[in-house]
N, CA, C and O atoms as a Maestro MAE file, in Angstrom:
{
 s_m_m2io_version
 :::
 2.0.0
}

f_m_ct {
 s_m_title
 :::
 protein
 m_atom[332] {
  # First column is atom index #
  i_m_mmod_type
  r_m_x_coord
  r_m_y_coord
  r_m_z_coord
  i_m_residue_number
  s_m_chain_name
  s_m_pdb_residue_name
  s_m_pdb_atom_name
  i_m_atomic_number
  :::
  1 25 -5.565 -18.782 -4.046 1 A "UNK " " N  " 7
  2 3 -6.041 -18.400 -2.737 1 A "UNK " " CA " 6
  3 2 -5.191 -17.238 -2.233 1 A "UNK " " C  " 6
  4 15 -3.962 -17.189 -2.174 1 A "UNK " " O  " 8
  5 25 -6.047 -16.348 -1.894 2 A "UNK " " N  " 7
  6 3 -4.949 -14.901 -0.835 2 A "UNK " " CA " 6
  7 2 -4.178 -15.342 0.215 2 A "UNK " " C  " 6
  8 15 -4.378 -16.159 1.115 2 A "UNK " " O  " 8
  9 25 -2.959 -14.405 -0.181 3 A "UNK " " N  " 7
  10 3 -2.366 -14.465 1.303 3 A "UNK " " CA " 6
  11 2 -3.083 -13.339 2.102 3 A "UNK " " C  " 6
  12 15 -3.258 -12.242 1.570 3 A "UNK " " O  " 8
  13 25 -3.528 -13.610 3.458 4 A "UNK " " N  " 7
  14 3 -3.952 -12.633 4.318 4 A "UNK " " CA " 6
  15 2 -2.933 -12.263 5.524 4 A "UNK " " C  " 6
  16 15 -2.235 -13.184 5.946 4 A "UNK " " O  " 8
  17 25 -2.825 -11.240 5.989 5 A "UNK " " N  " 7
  18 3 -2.027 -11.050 7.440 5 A "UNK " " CA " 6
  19 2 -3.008 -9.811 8.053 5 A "UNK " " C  " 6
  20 15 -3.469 -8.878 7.396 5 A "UNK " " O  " 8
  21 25 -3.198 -10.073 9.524 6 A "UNK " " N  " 7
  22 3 -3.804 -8.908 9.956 6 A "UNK " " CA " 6
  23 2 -3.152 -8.828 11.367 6 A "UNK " " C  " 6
  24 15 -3.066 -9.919 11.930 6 A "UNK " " O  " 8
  25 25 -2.814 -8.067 11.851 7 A "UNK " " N  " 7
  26 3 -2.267 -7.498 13.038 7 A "UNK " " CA " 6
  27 2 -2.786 -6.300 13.886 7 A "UNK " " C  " 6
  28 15 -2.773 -5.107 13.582 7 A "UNK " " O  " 8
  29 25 -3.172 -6.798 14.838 8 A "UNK " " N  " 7
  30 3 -3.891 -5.794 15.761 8 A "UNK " " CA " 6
  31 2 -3.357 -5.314 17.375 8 A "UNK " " C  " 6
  32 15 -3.151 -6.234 18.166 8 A "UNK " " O  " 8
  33 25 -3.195 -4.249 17.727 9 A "UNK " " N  " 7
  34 3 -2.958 -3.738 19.478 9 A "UNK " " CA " 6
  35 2 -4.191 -3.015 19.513 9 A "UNK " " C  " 6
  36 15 -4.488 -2.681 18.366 9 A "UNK " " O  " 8
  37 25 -4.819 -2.732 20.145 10 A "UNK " " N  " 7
  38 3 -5.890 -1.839 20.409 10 A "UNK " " CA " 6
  39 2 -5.230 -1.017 20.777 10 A "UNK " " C  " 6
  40 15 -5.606 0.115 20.472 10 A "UNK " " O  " 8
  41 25 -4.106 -1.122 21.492 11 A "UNK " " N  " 7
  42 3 -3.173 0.458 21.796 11 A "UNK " " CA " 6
  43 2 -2.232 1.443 21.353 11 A "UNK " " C  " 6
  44 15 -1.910 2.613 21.561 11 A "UNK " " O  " 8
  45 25 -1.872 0.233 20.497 12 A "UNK " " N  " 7
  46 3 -0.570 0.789 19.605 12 A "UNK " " CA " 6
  47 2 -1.158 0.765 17.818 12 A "UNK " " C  " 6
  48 15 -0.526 1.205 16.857 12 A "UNK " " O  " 8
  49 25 -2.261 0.239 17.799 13 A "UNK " " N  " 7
  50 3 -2.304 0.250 15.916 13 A "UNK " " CA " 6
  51 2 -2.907 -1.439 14.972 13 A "UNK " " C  " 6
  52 15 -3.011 -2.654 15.142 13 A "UNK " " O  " 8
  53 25 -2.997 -1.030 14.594 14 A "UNK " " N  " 7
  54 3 -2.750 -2.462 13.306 14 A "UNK " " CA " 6
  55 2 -2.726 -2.301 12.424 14 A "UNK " " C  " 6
  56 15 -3.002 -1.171 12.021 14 A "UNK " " O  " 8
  57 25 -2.346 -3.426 11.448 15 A "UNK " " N  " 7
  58 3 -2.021 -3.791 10.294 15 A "UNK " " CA " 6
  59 2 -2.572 -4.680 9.459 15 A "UNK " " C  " 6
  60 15 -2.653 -5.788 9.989 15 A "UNK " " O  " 8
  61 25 -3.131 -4.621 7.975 16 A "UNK " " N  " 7
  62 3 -4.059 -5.933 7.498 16 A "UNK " " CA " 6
  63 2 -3.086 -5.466 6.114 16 A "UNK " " C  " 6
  64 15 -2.783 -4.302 5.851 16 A "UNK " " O  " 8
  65 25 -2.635 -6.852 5.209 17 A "UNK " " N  " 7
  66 3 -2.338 -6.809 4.025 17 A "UNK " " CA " 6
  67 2 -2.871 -8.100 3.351 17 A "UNK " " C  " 6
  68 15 -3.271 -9.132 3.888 17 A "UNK " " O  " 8
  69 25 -2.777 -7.781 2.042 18 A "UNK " " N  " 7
  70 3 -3.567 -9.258 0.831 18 A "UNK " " CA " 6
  71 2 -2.924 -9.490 -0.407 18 A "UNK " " C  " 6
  72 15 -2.954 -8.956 -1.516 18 A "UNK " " O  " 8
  73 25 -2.151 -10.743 0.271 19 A "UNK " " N  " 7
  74 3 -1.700 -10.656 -1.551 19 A "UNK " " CA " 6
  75 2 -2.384 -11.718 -2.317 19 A "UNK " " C  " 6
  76 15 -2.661 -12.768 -1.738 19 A "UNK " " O  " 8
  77 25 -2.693 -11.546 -3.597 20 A "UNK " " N  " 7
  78 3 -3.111 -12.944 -4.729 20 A "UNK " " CA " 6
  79 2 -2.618 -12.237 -5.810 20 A "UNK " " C  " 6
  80 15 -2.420 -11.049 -6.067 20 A "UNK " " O  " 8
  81 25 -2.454 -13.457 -6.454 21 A "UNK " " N  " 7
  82 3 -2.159 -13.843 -7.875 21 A "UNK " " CA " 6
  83 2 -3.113 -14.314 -8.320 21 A "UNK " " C  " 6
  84 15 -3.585 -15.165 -7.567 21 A "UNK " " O  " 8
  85 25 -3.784 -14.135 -9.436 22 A "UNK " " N  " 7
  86 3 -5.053 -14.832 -9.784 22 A "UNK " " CA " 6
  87 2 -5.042 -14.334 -12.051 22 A "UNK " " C  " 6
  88 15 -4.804 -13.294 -12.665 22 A "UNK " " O  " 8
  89 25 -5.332 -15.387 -12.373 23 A "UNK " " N  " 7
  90 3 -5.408 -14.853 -14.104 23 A "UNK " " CA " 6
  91 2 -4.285 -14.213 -14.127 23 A "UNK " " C  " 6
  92 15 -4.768 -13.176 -14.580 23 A "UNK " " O  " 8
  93 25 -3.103 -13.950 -14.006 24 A "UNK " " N  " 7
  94 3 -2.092 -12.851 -14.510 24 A "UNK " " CA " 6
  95 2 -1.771 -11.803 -14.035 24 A "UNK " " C  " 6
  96 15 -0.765 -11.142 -14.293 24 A "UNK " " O  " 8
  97 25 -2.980 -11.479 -12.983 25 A "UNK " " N  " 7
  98 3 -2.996 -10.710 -12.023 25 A "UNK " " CA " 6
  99 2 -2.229 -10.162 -10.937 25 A "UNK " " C  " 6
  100 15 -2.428 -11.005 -10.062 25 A "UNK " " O  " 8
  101 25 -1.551 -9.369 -10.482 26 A "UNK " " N  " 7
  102 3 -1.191 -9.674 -8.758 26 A "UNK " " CA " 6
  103 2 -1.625 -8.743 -8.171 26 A "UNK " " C  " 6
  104 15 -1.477 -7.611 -8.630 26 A "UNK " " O  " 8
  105 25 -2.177 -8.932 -7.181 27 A "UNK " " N  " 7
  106 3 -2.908 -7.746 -6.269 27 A "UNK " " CA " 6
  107 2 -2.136 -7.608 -4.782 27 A "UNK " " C  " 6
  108 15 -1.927 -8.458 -3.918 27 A "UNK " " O  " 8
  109 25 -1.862 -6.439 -4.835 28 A "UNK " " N  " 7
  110 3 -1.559 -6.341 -3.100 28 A "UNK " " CA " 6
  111 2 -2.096 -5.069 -2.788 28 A "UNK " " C  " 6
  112 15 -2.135 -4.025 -3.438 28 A "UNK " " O  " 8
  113 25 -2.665 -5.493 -1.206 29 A "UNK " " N  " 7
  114 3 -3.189 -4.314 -0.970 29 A "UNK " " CA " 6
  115 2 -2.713 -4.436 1.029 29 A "UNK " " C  " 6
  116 15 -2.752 -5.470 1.697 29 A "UNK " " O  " 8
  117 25 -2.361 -3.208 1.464 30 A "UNK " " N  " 7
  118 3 -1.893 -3.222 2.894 30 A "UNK " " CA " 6
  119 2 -2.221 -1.991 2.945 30 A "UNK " " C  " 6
  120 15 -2.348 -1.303 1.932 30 A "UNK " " O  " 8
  121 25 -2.424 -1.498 4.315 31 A "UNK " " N  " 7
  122 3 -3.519 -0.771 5.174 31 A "UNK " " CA " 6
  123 2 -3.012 -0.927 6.675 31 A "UNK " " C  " 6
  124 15 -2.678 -2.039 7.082 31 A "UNK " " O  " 8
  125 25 -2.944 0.445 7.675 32 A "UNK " " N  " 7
  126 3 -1.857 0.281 8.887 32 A "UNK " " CA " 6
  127 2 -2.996 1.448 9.157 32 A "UNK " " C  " 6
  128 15 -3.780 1.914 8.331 32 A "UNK " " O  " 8
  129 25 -2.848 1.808 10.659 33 A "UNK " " N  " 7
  130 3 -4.038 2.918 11.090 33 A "UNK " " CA " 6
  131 2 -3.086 4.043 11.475 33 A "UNK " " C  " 6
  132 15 -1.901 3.707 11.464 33 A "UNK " " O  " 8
  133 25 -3.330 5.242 11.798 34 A "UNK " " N  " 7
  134 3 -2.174 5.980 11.946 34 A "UNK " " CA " 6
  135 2 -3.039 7.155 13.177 34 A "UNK " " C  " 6
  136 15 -4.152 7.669 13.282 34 A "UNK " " O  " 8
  137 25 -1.891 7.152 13.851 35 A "UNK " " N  " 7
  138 3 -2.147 8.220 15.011 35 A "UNK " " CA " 6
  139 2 -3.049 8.915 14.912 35 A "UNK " " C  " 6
  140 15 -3.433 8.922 13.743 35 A "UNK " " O  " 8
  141 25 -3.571 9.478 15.482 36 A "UNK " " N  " 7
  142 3 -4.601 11.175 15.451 36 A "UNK " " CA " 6
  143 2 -3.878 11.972 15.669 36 A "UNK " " C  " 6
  144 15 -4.081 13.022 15.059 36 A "UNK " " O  " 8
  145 25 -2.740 11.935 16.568 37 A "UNK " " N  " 7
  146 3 -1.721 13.338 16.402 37 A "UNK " " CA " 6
  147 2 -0.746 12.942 15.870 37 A "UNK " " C  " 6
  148 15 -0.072 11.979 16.237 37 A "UNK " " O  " 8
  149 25 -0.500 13.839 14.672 38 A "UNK " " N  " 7
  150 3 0.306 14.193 13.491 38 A "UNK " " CA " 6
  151 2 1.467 14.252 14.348 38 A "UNK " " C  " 6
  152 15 1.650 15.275 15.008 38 A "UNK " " O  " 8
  153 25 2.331 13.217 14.427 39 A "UNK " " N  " 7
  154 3 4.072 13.546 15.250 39 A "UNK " " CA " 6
  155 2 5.093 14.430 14.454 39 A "UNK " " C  " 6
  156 15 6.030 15.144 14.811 39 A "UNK " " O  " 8
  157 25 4.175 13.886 12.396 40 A "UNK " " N  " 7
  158 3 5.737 14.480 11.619 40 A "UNK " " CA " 6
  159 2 5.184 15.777 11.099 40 A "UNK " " C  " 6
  160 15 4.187 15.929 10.393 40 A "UNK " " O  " 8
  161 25 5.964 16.637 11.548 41 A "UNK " " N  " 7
  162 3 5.393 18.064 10.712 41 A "UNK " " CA " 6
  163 2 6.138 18.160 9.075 41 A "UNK " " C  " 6
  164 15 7.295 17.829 8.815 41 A "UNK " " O  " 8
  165 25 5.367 18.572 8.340 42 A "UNK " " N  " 7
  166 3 6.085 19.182 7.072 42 A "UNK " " CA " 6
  167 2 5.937 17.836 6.131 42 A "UNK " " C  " 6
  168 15 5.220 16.897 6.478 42 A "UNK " " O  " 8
  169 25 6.779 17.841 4.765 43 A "UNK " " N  " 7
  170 3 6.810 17.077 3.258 43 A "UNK " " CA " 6
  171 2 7.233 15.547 4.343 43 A "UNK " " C  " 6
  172 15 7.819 15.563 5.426 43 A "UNK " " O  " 8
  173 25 6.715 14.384 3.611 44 A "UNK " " N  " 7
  174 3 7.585 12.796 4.107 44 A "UNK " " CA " 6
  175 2 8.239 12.968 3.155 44 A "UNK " " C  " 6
  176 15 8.129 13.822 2.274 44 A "UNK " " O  " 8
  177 25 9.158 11.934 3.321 45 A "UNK " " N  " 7
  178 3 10.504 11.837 2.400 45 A "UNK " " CA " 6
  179 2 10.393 11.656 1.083 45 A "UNK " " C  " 6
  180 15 9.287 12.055 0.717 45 A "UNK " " O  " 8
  181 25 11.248 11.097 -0.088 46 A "UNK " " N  " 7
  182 3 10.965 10.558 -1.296 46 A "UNK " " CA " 6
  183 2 10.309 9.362 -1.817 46 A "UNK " " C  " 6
  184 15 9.922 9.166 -2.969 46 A "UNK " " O  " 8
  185 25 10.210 8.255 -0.359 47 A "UNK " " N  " 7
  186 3 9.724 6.843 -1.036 47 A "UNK " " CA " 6
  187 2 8.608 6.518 -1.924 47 A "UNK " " C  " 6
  188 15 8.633 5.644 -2.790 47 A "UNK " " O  " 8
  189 25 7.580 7.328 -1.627 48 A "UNK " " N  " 7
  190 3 6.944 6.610 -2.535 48 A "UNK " " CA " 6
  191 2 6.963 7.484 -3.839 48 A "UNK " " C  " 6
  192 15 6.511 6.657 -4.631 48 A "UNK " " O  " 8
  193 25 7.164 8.475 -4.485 49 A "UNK " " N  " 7
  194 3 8.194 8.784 -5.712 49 A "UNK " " CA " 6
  195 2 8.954 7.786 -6.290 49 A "UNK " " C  " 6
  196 15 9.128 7.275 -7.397 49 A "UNK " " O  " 8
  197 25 9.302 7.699 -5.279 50 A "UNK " " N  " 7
  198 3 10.752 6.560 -6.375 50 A "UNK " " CA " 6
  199 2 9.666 4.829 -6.350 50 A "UNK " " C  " 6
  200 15 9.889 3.874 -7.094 50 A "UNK " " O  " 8
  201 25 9.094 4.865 -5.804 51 A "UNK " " N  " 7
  202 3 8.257 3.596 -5.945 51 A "UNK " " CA " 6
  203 2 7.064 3.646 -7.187 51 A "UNK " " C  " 6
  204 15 6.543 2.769 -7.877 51 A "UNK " " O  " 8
  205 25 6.921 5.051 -7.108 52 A "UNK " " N  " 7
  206 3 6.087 5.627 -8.306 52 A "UNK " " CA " 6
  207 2 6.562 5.421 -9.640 52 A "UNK " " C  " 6
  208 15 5.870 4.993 -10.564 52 A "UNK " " O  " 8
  209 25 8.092 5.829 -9.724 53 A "UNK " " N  " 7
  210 3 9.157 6.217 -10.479 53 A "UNK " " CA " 6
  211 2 9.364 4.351 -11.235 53 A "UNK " " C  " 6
  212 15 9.372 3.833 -12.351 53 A "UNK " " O  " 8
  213 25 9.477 3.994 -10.049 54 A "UNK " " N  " 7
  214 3 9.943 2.569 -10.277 54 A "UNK " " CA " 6
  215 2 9.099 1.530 -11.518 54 A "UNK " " C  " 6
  216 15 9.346 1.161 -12.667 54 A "UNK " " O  " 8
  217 25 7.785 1.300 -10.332 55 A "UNK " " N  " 7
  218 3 6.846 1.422 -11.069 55 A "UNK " " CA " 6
  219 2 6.628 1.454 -13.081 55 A "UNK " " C  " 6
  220 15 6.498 0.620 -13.977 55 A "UNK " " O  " 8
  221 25 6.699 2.933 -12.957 56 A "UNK " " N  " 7
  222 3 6.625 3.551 -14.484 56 A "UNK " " CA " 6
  223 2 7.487 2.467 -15.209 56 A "UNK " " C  " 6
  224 15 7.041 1.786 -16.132 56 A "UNK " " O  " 8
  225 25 8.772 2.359 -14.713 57 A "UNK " " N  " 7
  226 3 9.942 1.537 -15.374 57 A "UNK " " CA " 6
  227 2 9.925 0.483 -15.544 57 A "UNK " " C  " 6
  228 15 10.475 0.038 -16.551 57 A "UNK " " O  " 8
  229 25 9.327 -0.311 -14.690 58 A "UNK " " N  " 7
  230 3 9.406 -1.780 -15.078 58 A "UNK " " CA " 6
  231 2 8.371 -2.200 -15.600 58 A "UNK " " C  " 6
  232 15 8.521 -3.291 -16.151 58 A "UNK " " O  " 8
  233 25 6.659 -1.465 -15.685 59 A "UNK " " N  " 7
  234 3 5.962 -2.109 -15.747 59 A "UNK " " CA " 6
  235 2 5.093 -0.996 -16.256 59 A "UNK " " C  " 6
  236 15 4.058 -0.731 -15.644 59 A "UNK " " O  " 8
  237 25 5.464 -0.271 -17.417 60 A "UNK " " N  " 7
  238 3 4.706 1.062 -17.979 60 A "UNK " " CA " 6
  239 2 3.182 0.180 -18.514 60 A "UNK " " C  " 6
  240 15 3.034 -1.023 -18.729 60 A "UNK " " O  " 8
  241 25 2.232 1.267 -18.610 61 A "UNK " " N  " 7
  242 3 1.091 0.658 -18.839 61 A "UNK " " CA " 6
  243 2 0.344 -1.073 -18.337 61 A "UNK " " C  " 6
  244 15 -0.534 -1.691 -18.938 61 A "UNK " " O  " 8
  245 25 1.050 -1.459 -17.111 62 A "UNK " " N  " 7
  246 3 0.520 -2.896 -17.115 62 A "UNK " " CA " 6
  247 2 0.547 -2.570 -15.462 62 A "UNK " " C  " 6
  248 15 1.192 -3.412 -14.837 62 A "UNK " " O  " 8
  249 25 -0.070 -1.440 -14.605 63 A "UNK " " N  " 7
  250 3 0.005 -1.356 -13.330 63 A "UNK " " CA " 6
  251 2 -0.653 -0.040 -12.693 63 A "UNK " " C  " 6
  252 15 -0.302 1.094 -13.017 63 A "UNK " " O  " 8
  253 25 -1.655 -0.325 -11.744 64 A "UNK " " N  " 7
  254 3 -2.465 0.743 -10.824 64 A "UNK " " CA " 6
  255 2 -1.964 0.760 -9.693 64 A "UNK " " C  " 6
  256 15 -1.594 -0.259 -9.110 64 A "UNK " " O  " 8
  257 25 -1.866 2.207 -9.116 65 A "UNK " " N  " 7
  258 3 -1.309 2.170 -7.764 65 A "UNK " " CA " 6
  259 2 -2.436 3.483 -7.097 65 A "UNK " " C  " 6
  260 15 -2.769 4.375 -7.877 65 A "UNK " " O  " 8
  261 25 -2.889 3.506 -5.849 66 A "UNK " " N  " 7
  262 3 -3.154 4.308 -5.294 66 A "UNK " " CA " 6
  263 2 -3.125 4.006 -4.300 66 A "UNK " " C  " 6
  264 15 -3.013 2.885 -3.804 66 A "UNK " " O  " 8
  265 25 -3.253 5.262 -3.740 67 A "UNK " " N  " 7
  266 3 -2.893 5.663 -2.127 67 A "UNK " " CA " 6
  267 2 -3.604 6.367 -1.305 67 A "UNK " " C  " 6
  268 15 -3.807 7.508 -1.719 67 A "UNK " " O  " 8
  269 25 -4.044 6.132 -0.334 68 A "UNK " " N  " 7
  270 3 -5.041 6.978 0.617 68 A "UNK " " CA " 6
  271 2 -4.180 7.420 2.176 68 A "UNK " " C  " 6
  272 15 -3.204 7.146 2.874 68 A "UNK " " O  " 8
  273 25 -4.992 8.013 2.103 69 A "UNK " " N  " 7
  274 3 -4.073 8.912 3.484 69 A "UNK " " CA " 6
  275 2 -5.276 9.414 4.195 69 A "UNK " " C  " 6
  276 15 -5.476 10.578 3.849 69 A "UNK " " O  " 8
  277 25 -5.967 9.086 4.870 70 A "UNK " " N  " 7
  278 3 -6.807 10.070 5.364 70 A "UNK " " CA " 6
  279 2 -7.848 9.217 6.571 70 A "UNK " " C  " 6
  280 15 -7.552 8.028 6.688 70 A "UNK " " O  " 8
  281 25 -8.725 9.585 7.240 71 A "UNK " " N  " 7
  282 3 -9.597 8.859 8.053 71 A "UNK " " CA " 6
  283 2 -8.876 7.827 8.988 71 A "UNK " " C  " 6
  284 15 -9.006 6.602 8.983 71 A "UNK " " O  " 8
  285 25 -7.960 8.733 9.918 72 A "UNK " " N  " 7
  286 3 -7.168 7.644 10.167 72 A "UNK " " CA " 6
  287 2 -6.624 6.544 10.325 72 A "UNK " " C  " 6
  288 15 -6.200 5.889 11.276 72 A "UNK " " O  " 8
  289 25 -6.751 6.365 8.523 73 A "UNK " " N  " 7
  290 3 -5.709 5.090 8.124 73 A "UNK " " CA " 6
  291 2 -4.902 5.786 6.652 73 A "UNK " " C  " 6
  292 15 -5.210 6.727 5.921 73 A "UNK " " O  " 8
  293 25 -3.571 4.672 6.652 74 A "UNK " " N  " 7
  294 3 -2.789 4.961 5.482 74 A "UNK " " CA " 6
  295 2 -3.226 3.518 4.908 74 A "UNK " " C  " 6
  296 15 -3.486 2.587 5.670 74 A "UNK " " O  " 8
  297 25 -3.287 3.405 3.492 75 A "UNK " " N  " 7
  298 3 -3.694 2.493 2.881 75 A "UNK " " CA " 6
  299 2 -2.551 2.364 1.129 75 A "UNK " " C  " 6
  300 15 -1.846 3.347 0.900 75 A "UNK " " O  " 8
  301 25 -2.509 1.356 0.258 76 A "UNK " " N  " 7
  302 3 -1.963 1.370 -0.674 76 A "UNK " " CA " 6
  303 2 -2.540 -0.236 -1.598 76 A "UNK " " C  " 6
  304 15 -2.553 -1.442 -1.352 76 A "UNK " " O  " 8
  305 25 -2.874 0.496 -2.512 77 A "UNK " " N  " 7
  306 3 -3.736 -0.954 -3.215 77 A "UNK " " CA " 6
  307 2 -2.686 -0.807 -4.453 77 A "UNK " " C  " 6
  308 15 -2.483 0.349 -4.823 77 A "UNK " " O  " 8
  309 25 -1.809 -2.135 -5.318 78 A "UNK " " N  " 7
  310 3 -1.419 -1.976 -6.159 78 A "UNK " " CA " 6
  311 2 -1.858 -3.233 -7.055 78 A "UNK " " C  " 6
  312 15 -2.474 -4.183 -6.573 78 A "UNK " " O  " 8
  313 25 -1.537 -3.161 -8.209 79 A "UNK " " N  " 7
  314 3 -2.297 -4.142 -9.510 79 A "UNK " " CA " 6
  315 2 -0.942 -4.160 -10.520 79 A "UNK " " C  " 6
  316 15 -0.549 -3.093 -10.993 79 A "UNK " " O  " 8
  317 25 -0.503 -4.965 -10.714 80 A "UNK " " N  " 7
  318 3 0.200 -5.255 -11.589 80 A "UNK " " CA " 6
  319 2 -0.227 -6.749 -12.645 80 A "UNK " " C  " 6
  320 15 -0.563 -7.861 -12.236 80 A "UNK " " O  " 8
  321 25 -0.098 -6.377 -13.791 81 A "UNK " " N  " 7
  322 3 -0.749 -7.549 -14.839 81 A "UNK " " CA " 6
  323 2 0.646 -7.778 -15.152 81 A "UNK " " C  " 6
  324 15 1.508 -6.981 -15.523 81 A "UNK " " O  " 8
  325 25 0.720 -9.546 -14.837 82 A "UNK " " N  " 7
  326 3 1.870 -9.996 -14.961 82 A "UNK " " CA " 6
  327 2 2.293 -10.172 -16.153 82 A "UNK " " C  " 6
  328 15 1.348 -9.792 -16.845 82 A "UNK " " O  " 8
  329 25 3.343 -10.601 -17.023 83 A "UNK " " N  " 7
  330 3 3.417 -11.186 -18.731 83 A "UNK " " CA " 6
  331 2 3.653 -12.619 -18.649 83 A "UNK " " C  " 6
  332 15 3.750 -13.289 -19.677 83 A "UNK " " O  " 8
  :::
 }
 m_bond[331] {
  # First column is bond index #
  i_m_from
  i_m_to
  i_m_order
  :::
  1 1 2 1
  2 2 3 1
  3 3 4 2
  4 3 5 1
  5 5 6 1
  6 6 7 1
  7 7 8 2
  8 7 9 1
  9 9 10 1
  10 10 11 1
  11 11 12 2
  12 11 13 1
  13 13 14 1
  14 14 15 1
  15 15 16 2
  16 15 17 1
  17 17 18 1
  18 18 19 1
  19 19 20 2
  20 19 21 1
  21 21 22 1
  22 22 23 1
  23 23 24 2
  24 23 25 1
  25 25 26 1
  26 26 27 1
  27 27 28 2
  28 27 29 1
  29 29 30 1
  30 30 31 1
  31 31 32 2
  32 31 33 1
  33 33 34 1
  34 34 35 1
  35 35 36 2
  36 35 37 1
  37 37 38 1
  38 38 39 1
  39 39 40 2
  40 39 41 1
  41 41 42 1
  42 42 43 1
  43 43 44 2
  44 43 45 1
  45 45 46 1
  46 46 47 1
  47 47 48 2
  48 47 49 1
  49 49 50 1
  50 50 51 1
  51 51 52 2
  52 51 53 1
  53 53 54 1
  54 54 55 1
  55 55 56 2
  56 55 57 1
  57 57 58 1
  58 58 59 1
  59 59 60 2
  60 59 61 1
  61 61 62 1
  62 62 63 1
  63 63 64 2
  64 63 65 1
  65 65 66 1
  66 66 67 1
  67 67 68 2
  68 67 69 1
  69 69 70 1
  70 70 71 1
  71 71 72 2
  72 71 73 1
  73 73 74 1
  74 74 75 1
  75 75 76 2
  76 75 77 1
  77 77 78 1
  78 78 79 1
  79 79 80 2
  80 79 81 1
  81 81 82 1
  82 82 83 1
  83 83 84 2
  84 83 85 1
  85 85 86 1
  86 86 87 1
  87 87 88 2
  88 87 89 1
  89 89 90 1
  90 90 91 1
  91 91 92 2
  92 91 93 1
  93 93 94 1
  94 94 95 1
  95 95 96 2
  96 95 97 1
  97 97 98 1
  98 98 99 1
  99 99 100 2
  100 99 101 1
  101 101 102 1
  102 102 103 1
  103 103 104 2
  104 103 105 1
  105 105 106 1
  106 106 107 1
  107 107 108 2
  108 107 109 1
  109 109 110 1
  110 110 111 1
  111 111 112 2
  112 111 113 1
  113 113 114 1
  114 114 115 1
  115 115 116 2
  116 115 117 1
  117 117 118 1
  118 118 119 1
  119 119 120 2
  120 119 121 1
  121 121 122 1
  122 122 123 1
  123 123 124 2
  124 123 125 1
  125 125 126 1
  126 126 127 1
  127 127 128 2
  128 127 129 1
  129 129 130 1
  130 130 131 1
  131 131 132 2
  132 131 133 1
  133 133 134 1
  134 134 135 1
  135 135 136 2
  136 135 137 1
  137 137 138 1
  138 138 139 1
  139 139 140 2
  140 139 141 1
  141 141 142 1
  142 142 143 1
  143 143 144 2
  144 143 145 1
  145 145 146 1
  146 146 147 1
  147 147 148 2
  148 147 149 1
  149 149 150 1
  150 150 151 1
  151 151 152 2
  152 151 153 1
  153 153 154 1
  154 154 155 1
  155 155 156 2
  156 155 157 1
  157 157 158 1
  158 158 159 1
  159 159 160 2
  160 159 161 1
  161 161 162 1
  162 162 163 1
  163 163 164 2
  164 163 165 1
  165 165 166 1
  166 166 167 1
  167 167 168 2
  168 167 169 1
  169 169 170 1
  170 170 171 1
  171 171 172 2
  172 171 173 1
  173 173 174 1
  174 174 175 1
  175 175 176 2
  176 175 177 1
  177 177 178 1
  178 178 179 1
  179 179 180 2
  180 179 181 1
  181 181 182 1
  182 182 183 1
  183 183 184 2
  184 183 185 1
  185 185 186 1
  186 186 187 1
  187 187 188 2
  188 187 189 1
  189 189 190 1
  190 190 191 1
  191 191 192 2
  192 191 193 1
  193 193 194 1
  194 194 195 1
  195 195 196 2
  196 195 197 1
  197 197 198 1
  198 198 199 1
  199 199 200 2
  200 199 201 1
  201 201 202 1
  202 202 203 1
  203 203 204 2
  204 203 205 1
  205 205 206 1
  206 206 207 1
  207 207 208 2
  208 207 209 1
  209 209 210 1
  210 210 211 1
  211 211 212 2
  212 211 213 1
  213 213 214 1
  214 214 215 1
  215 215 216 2
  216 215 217 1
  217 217 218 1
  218 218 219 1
  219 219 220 2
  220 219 221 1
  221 221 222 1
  222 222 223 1
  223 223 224 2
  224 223 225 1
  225 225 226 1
  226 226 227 1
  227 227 228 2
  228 227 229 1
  229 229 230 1
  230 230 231 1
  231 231 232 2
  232 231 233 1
  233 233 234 1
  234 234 235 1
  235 235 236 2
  236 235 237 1
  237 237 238 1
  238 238 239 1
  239 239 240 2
  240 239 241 1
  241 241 242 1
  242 242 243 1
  243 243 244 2
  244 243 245 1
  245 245 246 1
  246 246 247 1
  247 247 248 2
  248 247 249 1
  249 249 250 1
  250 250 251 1
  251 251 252 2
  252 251 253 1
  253 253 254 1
  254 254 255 1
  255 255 256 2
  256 255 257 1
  257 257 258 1
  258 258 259 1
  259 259 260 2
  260 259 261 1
  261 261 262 1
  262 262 263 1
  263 263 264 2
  264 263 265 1
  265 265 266 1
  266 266 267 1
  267 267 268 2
  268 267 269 1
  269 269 270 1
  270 270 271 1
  271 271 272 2
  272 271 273 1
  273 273 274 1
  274 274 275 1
  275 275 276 2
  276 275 277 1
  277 277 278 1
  278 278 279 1
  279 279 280 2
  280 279 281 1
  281 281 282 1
  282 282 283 1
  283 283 284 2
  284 283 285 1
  285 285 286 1
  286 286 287 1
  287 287 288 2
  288 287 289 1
  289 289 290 1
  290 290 291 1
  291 291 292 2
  292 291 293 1
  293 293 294 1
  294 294 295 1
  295 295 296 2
  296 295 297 1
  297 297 298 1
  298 298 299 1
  299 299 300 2
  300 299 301 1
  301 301 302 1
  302 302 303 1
  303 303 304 2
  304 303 305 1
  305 305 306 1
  306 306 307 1
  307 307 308 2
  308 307 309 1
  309 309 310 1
  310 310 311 1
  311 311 312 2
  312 311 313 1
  313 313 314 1
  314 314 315 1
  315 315 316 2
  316 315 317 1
  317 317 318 1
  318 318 319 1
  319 319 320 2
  320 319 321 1
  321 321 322 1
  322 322 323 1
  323 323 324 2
  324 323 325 1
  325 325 326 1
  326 326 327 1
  327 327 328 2
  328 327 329 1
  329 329 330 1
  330 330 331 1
  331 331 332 2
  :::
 }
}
């Protein structure tokens, strides 16, 4: 069965994430809504690189990650096939 969490302000934002384990599987996926005005100008930092990076290392070929950015929401679905 999923774990669900969803968190909502109508003023300030929300938040929905999902985790399961299922067959060997693990799925997480979290999703946060993000401003209409852009506060940070310019590159974000390194994190998700090194989460990218990370990733590669522990779990080469046994893991999907993507990322959306756009329609104001930030989103991140990841898949890792457990051993």
């Amino acid at each position: 069965m999923p774990a669900t969490c969803v968190l909502e302000d109508t003023e300030n934002g929300w938040l929905k994430s999902k985790l399961k384990v299922e067959n060997g599987l693990l799925h997480f996926y979290i999703s946060n809504s993000l401003k209409t005005i852009n506060e940070k100008k310019g590159k974000g930092g390194v994190g998700l690189e090194n989460i990218r990076d990370r990733l590669q290392l522990l779990f080469p070929g046994l893991h999907e990650l993507k990322i959306e950015n756009g329609n104001g929401m930030f989103s991140v679905d990841l898949k890792i096939t457990l051993g």
